[in-house]
Backbone as CSV, one residue per row, in Angstrom:
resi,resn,N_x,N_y,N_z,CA_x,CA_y,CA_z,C_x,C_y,C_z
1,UNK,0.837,-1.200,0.000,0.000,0.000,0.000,0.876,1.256,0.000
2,UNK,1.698,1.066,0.795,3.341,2.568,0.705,3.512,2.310,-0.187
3,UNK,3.567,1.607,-1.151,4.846,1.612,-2.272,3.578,2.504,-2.743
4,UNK,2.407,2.183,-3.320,1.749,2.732,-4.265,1.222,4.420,-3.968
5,UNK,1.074,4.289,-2.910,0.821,5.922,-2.341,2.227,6.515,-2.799
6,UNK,3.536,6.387,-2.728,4.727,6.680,-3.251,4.558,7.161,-4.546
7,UNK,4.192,6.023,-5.482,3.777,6.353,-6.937,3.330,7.345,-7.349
8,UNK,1.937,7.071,-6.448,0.941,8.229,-7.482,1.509,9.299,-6.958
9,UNK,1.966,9.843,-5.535,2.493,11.260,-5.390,3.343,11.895,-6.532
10,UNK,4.464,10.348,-6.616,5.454,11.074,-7.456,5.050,11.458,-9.420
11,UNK,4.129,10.615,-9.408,3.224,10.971,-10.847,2.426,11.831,-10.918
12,UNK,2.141,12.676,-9.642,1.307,13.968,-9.620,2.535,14.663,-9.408
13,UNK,3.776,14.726,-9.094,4.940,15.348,-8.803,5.152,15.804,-10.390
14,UNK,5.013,14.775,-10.804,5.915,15.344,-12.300,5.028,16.059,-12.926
15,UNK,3.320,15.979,-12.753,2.548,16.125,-13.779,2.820,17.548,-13.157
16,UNK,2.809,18.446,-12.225,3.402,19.244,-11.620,4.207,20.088,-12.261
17,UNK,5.601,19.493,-12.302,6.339,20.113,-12.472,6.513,20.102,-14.301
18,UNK,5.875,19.261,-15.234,5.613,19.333,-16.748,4.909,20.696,-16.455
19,UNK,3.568,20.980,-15.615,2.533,21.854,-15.942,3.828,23.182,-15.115
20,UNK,4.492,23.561,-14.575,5.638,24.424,-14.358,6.024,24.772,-15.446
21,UNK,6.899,23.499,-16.034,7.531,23.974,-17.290,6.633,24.359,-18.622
22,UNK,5.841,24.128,-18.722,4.848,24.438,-19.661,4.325,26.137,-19.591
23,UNK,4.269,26.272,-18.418,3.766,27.452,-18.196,5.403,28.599,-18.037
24,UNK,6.595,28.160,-17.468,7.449,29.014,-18.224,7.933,29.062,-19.394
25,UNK,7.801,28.193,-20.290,7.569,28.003,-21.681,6.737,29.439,-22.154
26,UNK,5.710,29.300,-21.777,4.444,30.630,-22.225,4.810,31.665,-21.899
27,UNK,5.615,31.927,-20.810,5.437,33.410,-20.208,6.575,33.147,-20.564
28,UNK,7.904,32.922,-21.664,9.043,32.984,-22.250,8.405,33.585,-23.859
29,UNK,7.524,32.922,-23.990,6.932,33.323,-25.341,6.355,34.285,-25.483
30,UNK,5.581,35.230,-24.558,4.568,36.420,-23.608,5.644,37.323,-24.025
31,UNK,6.816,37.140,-23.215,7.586,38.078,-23.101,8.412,38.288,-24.352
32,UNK,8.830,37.575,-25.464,9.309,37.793,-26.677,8.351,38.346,-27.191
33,UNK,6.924,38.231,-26.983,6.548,38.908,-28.364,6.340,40.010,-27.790
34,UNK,6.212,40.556,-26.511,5.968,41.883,-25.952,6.727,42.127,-25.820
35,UNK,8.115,41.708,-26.030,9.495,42.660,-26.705,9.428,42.965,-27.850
36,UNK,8.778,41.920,-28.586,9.253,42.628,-30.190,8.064,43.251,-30.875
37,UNK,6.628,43.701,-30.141,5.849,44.677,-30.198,6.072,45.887,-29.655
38,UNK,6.887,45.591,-28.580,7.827,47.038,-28.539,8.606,47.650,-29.128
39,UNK,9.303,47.068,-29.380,10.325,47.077,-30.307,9.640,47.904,-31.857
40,UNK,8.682,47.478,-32.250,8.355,48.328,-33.400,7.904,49.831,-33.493
């Protein structure tokens, strides 16, 4: 029963930290183009 409670934490851990990187992904992309709408 530990082992599996272990699991799923750590598979909500990652889904986590994918949905992190996903979202500084966007606000990397946010910020290029609202540089280069400035920019013009």
């Amino acid at each position: 029963k530990l082992g599996s409670l272990g699991h799923r934490n750590a598979t909500r851990c990652g889904i986590w930290l994918a949905e992190m990187l996903k979202t500084r992904e966007q606000h990397k992309e946010a910020a290029n183009v609202l540089l280069h709408i400035s920019n013009q």
